[in-house]
FIMIZA-12356 format. One record per atom (N, C-alpha, C, O, CB): residue number from 1; residue in one letter; atom name; x, y, z. Coordinates in steps of 0.001 Angstrom, whole numbers. Glycine has a CB too. Layout:
# FIMIZA-12356
k, r, a, x, y, z
NUM, a, CA, X, Y, Z
...
***
This chain:
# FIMIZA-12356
k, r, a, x, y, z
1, x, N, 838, -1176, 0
1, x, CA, 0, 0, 0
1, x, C, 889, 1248, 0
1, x, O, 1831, 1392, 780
1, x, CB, -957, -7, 1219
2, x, N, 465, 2285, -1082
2, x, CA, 1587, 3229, -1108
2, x, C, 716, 4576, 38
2, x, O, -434, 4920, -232
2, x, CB, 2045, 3774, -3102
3, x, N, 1358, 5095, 1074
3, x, CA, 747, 5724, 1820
3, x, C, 1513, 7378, 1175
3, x, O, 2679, 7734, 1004
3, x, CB, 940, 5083, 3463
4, x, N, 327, 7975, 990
4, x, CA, 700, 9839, 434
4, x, C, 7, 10569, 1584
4, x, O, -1116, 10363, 2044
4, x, CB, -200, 10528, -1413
5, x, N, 898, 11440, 1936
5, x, CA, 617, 12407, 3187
5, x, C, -822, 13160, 2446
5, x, O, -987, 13121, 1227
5, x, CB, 2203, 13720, 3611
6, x, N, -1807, 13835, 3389
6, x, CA, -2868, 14489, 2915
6, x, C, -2138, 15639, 2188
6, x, O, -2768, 15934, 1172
6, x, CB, -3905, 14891, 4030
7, x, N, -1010, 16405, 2355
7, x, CA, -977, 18184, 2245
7, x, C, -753, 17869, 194
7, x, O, -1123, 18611, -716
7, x, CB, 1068, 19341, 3531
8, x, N, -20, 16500, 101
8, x, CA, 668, 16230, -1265
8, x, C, -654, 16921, -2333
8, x, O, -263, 17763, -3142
8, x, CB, 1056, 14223, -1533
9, x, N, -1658, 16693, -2335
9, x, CA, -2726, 17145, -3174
9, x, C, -2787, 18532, -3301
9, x, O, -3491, 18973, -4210
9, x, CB, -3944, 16702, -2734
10, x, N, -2105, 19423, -2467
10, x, CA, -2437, 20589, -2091
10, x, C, -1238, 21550, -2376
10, x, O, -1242, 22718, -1988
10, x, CB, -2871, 20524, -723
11, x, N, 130, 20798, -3310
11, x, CA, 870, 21388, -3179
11, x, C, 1377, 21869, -4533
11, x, O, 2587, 22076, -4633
11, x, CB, 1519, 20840, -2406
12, x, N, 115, 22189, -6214
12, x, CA, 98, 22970, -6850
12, x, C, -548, 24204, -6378
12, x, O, -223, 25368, -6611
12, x, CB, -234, 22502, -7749
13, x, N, -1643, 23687, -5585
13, x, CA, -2087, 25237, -5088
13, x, C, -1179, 25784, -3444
13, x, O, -1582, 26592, -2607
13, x, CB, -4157, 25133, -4733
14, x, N, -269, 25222, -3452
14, x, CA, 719, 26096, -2777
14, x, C, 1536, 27075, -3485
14, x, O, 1576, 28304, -3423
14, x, CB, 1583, 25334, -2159
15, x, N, 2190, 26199, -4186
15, x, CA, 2853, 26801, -5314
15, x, C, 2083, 27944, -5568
15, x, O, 2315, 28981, -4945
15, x, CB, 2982, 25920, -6529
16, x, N, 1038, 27868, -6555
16, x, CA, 84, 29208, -6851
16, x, C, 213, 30243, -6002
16, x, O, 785, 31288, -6312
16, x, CB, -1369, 28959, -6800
17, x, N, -419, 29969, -4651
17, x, CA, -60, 31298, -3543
17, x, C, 505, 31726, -3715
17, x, O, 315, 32900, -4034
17, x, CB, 248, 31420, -2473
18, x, N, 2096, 31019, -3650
18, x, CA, 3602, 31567, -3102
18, x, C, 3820, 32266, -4382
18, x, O, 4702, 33117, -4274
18, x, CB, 4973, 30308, -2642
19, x, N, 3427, 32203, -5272
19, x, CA, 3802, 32797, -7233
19, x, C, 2460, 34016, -7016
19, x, O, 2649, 34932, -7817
19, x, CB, 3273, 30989, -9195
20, x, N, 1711, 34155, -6511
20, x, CA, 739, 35301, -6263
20, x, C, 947, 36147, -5213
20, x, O, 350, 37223, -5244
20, x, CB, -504, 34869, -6072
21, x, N, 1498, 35957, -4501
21, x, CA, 2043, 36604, -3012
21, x, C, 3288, 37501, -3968
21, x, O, 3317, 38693, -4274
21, x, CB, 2819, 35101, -1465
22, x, N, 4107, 36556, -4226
22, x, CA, 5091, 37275, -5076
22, x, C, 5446, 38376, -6178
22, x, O, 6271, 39242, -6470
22, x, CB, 5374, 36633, -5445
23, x, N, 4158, 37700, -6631
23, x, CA, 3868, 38947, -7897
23, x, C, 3031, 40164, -7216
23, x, O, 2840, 41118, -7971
23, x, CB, 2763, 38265, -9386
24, x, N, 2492, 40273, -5869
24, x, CA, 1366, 41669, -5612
24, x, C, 2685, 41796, -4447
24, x, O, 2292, 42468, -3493
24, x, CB, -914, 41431, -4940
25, x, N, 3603, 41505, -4334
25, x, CA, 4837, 42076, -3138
25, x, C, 5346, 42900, -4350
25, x, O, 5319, 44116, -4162
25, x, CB, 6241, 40729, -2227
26, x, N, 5785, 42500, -5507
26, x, CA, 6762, 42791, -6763
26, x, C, 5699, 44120, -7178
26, x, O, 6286, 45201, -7217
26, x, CB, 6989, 41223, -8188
27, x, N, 4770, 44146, -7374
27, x, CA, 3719, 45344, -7686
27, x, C, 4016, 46126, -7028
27, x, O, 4843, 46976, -7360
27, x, CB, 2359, 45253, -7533
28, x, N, 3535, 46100, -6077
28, x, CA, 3512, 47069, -4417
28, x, C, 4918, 47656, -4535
28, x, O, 5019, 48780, -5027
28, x, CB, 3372, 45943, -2608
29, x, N, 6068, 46974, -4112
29, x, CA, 7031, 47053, -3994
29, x, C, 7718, 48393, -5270
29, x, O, 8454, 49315, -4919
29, x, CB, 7357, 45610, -3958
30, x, N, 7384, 48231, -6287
30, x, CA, 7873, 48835, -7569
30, x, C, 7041, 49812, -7295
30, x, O, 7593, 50885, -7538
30, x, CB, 7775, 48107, -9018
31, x, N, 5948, 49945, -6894
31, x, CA, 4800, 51190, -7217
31, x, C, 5136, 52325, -5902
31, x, O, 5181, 53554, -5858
31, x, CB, 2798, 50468, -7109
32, x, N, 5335, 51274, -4920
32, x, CA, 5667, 52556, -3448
32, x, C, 7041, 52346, -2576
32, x, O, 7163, 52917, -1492
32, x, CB, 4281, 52388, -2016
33, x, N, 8041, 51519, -3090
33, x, CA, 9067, 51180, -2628
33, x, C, 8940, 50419, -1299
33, x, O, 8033, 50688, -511
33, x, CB, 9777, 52227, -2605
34, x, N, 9817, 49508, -1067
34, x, CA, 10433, 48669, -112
34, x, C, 9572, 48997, 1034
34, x, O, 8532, 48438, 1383
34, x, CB, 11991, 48906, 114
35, x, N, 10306, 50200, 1664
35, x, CA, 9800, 50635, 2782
35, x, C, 8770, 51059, 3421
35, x, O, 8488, 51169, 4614
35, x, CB, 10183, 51136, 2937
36, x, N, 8083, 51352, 2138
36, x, CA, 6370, 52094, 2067
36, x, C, 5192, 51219, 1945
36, x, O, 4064, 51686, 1793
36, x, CB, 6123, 53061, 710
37, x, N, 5490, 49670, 2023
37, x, CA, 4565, 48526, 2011
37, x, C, 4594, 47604, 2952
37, x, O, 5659, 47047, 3217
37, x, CB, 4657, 47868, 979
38, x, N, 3388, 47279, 3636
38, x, CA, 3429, 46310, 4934
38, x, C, 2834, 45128, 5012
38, x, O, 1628, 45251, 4800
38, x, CB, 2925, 46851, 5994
39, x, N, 2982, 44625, 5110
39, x, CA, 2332, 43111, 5019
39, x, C, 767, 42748, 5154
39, x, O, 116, 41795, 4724
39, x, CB, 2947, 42312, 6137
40, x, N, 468, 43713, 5806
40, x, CA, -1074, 44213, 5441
40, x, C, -1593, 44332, 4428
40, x, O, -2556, 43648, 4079
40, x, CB, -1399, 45232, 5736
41, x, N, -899, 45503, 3537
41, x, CA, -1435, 45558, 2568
41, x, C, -1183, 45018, 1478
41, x, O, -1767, 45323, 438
41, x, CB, -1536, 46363, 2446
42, x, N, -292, 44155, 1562
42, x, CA, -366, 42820, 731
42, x, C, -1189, 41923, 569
42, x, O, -1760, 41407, -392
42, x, CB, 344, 42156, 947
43, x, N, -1166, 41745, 2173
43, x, CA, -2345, 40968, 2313
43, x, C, -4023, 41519, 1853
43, x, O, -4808, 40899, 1136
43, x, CB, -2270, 40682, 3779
44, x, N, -4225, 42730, 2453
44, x, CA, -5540, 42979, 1893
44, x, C, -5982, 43164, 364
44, x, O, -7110, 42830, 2
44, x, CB, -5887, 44047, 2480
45, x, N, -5015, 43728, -541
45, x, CA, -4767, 43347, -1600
45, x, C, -5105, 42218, -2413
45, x, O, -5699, 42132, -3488
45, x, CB, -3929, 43414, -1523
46, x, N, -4580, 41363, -1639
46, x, CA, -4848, 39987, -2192
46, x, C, -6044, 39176, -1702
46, x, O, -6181, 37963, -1858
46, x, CB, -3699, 39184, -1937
47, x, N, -6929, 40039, -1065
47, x, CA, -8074, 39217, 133
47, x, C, -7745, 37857, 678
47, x, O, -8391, 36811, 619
47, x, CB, -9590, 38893, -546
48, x, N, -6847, 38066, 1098
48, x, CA, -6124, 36952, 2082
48, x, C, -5395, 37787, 3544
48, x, O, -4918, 38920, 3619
48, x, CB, -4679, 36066, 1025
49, x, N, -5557, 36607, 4717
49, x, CA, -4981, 36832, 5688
49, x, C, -3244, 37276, 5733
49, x, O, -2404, 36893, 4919
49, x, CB, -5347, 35753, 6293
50, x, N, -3038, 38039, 6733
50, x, CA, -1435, 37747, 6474
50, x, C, -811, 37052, 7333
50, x, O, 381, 37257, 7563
50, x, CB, -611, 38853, 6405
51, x, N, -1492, 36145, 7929
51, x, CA, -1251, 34677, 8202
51, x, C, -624, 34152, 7255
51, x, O, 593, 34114, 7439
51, x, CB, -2347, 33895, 8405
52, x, N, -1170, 33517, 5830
52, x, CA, -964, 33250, 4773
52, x, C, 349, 33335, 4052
52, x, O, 940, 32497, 3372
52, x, CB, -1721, 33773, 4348
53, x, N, 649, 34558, 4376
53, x, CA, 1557, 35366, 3838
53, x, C, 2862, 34354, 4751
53, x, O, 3765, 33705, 4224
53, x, CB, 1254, 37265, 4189
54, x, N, 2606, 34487, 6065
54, x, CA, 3604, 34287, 6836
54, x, C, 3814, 32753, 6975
54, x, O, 4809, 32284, 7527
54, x, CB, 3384, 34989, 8067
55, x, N, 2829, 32007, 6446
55, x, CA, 3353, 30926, 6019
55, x, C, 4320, 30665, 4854
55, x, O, 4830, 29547, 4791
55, x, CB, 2458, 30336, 5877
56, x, N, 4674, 31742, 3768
56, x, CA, 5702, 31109, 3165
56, x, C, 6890, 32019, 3469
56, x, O, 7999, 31652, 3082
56, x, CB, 5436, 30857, 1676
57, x, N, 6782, 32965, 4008
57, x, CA, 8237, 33877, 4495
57, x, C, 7329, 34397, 5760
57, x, O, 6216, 34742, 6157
57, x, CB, 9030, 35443, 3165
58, x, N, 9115, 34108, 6157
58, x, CA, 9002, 34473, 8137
58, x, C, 8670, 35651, 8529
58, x, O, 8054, 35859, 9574
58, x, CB, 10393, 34401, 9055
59, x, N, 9122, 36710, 7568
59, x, CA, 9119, 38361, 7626
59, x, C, 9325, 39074, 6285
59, x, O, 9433, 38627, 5143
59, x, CB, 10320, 38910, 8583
60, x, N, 9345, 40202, 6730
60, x, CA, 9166, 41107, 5383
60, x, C, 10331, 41046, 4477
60, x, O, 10339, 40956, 3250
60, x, CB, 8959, 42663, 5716
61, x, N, 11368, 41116, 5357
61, x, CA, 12605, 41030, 4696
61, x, C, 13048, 39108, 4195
61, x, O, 14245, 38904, 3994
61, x, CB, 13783, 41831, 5954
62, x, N, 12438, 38340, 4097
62, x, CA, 12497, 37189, 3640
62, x, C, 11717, 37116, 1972
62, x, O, 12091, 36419, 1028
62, x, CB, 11853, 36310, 4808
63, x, N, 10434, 38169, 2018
63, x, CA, 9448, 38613, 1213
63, x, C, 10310, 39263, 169
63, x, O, 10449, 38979, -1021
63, x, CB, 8387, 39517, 1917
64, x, N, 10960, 40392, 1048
64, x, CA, 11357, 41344, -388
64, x, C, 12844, 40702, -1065
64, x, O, 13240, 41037, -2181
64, x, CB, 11691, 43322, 136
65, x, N, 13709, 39548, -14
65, x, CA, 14881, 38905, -1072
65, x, C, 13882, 37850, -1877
65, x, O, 14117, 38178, -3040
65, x, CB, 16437, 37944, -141
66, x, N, 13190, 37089, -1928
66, x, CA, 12319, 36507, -2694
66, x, C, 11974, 37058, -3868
66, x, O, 12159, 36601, -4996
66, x, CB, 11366, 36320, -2099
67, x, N, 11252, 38477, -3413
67, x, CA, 10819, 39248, -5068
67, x, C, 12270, 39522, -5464
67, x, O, 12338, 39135, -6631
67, x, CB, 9703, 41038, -5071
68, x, N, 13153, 39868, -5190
68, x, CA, 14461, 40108, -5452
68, x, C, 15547, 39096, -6443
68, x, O, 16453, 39448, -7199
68, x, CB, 14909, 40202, -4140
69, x, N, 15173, 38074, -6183
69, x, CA, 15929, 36844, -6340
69, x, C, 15027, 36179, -7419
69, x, O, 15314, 35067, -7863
69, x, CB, 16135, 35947, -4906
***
C-alpha cells in the first residue's frame, strides 16, 4: 500500500499562492518602494490573511529577497 501524506494534493495550489504573493509584493514594492509597504497591505490586496503570507516567508525582509531573487 503506497501511503501519500494528505498536504501532497495541495501542493500545486501552494505553489500558486507563493507565485501570487510574489507577484502583488513585486507590484507594491515597484509602485511605493520597499519601505512604504506592509504586510497588510499585501495581504488585503490579495483578500487573504497575512497569516498566509507568513506561512511562506518568516518576515518582510524574507518577502522582499524573494521578489528580489
Amino acid at each position: 500500500m503506497f501511503f501519500q501524506f494528505p498536504f501532497v494534493d495541495l501542493l500545486p495550489q501552494i505553489n500558486k499562492m507563493e507565485i501570487t504573493i510574489l507577484k502583488k509584493a513585486s507590484e507594491l514594492f515597484i509602485k511605493y518602494g520597499f519601505k512604504n509597504v506592509t504586510m497588510d497591505e499585501i495581504a488585503n490586496d490579495l483578500a487573504i490573511s497575512k497569516k498566509t503570507i507568513y506561512v511562506y516567508y518568516e518576515n518582510k525582509s524574507d518577502l522582499v529577497e524573494a521578489v528580489v531573487n
